[in-house]
LUMNU-738361 format. One line per field, with one value per residue (C-alpha): x, z, y; residue number from 1. Coordinates in steps of 0.1 Angstrom, whole numbers, plus 5000, padded with zeros to 4 digits. Example, Ala and Ser with C-alpha at 12.3 -4.5 7.8 and 13.67 -1.06 7.14 Angstrom:
<recs>
u 5123	5137
w 5078	5071
v 4955	4989
seq 1	2
</recs>
This chain:
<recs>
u 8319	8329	8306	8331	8341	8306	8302	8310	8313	8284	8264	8246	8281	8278	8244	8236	8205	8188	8170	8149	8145	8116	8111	8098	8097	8118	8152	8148	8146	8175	8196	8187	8201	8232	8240	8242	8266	8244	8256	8231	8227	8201	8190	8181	8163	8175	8164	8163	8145	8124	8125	8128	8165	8200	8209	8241	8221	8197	8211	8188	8208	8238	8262	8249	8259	8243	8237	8216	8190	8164	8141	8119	8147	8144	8174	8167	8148	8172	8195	8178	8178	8211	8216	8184	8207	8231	8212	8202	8170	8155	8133	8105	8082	8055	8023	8008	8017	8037	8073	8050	8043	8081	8095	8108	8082	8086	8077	8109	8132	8127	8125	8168	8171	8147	8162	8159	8136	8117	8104	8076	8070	8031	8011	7976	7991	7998	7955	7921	7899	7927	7953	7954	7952	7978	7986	8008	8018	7987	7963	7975	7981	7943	7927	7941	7924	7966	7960	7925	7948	7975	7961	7944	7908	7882	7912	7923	7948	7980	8000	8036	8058	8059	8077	8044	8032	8064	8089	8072	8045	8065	8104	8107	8081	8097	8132	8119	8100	8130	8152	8130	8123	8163	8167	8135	8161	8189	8175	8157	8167	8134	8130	8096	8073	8074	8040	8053	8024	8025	7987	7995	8025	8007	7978	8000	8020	7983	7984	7986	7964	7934	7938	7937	7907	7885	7896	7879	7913	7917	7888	7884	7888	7919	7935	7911	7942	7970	7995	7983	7983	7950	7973	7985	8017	8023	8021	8040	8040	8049	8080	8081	8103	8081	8101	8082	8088	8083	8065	8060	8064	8038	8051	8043	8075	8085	8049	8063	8097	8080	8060	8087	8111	8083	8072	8035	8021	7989	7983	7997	7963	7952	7972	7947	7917	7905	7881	7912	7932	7922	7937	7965	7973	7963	7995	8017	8012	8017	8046	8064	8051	8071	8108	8125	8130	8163	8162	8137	8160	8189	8159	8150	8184	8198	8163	8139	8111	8108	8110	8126	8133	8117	8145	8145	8163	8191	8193	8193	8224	8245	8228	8251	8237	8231	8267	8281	8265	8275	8236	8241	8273	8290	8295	8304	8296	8256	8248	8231	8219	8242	8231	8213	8212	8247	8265	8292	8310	8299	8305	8282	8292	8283	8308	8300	8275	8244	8251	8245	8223	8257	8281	8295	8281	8315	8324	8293	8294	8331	8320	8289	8307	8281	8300	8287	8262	8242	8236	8220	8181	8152	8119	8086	8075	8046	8061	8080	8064	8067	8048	8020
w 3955	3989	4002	4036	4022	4020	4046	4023	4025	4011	4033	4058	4063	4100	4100	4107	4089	4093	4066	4073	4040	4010	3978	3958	3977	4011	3993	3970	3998	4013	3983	3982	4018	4006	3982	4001	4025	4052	4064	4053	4067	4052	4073	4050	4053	4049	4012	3997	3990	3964	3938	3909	3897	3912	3939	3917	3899	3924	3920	3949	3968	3962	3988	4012	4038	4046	4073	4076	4109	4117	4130	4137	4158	4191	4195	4160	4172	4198	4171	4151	4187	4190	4155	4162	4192	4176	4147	4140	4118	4110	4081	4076	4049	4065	4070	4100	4129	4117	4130	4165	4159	4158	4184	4165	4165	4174	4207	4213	4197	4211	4244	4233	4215	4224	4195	4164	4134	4129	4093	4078	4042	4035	4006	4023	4052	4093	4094	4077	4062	4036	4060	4060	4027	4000	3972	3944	3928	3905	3934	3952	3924	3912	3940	3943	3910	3896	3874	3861	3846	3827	3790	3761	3763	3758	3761	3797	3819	3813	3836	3844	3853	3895	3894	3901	3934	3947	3939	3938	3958	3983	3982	3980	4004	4031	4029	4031	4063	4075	4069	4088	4117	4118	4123	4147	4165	4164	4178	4205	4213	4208	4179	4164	4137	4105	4083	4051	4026	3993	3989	4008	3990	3956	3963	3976	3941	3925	3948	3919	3897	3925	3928	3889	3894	3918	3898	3870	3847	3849	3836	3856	3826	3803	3772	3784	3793	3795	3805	3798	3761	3757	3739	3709	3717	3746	3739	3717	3681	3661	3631	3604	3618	3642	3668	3690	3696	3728	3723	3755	3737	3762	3762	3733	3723	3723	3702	3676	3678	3672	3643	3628	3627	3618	3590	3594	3590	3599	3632	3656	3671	3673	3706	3725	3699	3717	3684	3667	3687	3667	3636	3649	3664	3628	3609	3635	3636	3598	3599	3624	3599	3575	3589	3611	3645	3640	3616	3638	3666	3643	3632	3675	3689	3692	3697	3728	3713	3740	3718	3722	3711	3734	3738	3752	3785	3766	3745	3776	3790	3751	3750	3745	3775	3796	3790	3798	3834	3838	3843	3843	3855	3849	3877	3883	3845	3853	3833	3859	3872	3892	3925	3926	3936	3934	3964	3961	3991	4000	3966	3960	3944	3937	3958	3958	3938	3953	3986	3982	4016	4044	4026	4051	4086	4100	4089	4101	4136	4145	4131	4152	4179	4177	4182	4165	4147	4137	4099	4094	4095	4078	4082	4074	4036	4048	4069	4037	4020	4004	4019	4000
v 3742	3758	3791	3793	3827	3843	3871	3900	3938	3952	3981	3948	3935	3923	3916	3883	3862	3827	3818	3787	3768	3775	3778	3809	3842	3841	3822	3858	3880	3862	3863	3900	3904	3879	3904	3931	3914	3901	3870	3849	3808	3787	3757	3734	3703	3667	3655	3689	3721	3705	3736	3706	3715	3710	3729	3741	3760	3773	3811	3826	3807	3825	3844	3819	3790	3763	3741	3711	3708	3676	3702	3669	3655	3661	3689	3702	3733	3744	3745	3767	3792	3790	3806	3831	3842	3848	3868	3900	3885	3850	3845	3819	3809	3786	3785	3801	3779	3759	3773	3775	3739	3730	3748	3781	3803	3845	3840	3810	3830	3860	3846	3842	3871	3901	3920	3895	3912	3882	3876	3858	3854	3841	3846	3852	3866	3851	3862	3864	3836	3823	3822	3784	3781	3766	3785	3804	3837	3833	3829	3859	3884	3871	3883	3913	3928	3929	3897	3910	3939	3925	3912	3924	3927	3898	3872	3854	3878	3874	3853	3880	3845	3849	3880	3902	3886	3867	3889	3924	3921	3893	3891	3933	3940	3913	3932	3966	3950	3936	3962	3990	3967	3965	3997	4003	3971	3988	4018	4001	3973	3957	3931	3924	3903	3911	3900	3903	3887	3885	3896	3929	3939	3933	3954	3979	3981	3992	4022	4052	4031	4028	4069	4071	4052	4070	4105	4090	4083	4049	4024	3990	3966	3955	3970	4002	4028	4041	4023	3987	3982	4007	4030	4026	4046	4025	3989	3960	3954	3924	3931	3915	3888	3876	3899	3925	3962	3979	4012	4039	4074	4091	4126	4147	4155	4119	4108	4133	4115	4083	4093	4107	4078	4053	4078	4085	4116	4134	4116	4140	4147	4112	4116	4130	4116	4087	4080	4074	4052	4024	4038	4047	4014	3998	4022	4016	3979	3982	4000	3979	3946	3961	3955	3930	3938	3945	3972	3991	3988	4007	4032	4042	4034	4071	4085	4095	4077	4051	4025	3992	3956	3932	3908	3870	3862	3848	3878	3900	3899	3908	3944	3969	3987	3963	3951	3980	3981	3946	3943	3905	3888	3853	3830	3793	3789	3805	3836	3855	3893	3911	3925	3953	3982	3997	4016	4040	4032	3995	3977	3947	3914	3877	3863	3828	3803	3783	3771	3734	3722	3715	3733	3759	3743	3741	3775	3788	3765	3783	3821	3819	3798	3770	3740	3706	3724	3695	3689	3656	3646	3652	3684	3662	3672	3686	3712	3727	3757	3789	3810	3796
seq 1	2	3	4	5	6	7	8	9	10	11	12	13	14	15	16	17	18	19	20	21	22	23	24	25	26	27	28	29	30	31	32	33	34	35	36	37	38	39	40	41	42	43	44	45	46	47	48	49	50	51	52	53	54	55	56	57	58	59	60	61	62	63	64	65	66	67	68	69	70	71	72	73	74	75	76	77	78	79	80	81	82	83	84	85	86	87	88	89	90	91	92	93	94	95	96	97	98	99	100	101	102	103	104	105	106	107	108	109	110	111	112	113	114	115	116	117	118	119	120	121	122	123	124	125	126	127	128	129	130	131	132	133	134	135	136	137	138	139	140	141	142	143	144	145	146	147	148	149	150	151	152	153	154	155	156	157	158	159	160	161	162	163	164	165	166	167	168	169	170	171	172	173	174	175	176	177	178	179	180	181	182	183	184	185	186	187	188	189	190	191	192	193	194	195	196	197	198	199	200	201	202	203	204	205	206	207	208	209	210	211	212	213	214	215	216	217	218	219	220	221	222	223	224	225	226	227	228	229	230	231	232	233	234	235	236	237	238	239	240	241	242	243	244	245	246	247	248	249	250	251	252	253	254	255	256	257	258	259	260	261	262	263	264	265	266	267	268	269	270	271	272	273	274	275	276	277	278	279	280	281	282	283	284	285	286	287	288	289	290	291	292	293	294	295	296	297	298	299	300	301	302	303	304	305	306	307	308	309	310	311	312	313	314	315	316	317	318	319	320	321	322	323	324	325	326	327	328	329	330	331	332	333	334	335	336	337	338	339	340	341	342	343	344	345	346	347	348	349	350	351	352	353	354	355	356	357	358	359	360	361	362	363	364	365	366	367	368	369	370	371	372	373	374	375	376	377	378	379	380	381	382	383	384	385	386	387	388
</recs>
């Protein structure tokens, strides 16, 4: 597997990006940049990125290169300047200190390139009591009152994979970061830090809900409202199959749709009846028990009920709309999404499959005209993180 060919056309082509190697949030972001035809270089480290599957299959590496940098060994971190002088942005995922501590900190980089958007990718942030502090997705997203929303009441929270507080509330908020600081770059001249943490970005997500909350329209428990399984027109329901159904019909017009196609009567004012809300939710949950979750798909699928299957990763990828966007795409034998968003003018694709750690240094060493880019060595274990 060869990524020499990486640097695309997307709207970042020309922009150049060092990604210095993690796990979890900051390989996303990067990937998200790869897509959109940055030029994206991972230095990885000698032994591995540690993620716990092969590389190969490592798709958030994709649309990258790859070089491998000692940054222990005693010419490792000037390296890692000569790429950051070369760059437009470098992105780390350590914890605070830590790049300071071997040699690539802001301050060193920017002493070779005043205009790099440097960006780091923490969970508790580069300040604050917890800064120092190891952890994951679930930690983050706890703390932030997210986790204590998702679930149904009296049960534990409900644990939303890492896509909540790394991706979300991380990965998303690091590239808008980046990408503004770019521009403020670009403009200016002047390159500057960017403390993208994953607590931060997660509370920031809650933003509507914490105004629904001081108006009085949102309670401060689970399963209590609107929009997080409260409702009995917005929530999941079990077929008879052992499938689910996805139910959002908020609107009135599309409650009346709803009713219609699942056949109940007489509960049009239970809408707006909080006293009823448990018997609706009781003859809906009936009706859906009654068929398979396929049959109920055919009954909603040329309706605005809001209603639909909840499907399985596997399943995801086969439905009919989903394959008509070419939502997910095929590459290197990995079923995978496509890039996303979509451009008009500056087309997106996956052009290559997971850089493997060295593949592309020599390519990368005469594009950015660093000769003998070095690509053996080993970063100490404890040095690795993901920003948590």
């Amino acid at each position: 597997m060869t990524t020499a060919g990486t640097p695309g056309q997307g709207p970042l082509h020309g922009v150049r990006v060092v990604e210095l190697a993690g796990i979890g949030p900051g390989p996303f972001a990067c990937m998200l940049l790869a897509d959109l035809g940055a030029d994206v270089v991972r230095v990885d480290r000698p032994g591995g990125p540690g993620l716990g599957i092969d590389p190969a299959y490592d798709v958030t590496n994709r649309n990258k290169r790859s070089v491998v940098v000692d940054l222990k060994a005693p010419d490792g971190p000037a390296r890692v300047l000569d790429l950051a002088a070369r760059a437009d942005v470098l992105v780390e995922g350590y914890r605070p200190g830590v790049a300071e501590r071997l040699g690539v900190g802001p301050a060193a980089c920017h002493a070779r390139n005043p205009a790099l958007v440097y960006g780091r990718m923490t969970g508790w942030g580069q300040d604050g009591p917890l800064a120092e502090r190891a952890g994951h997705d679930v930690s983050y997203i706890a703390l932030t009152g997210t986790l204590g929303m998702i679930g149904r009441p009296g049960e534990p929270p409900a644990v939303p994979a890492n896509l909540l507080g790394d991706y979300a509330g991380g990965s998303l908020y690091l590239v808008v970061g980046v990408l503004a600081a770019l521009h403020h770059a670009r403009a200016t001249g002047t390159g500057q830090v960017v403390d993208a943490a994953i607590v931060d970005g997660t509370a920031h997500l809650s933003a509507m809900i914490h105004g629904m909350l001081a108006a009085g329209g949102w309670q401060d428990r689970r399963g209590a409202n609107l929009l997080d399984g409260g409702c009995p027109y917005y929530g999941t329901y079990a077929t008879a199959d052992g499938g689910y159904m996805a139910v959002g019909a908020l609107e009135p017009q599309f409650y009346e749709e709803f009713l219609r196609l699942l056949g109940l009567d007489g509960l049009t004012r239970a809408r707006t009846d909080v006293t009823r809300w448990d018997e609706l939710r009781e003859r809906v949950a009936a009706r859906f028990a009654s068929r398979t979750r396929d049959e109920w798909t055919a009954v909603f699928a040329d309706s605005d009920a809001c209603v639909a299957p909840v499907l399985s990763l596997r399943e995801a990828p086969h439905h009919p709309h989903l394959a008509a966007r070419s939502t997910f795409t095929g590459h290197g034998g990995i079923t995978q999404p496509a890039p996303a968003p979509r451009f008009s003018a500056t087309p997106t694709a996956v052009r290559t499959g997971p850089a493997l750690p060295g593949d592309g240094a020599a390519a990368v060493a005469r594009d950015w005209g660093i000769p003998g880019l070095v690509t053996d060595g080993a970063l100490p274990d404890d040095l690795v993180a993901d920003g948590d």
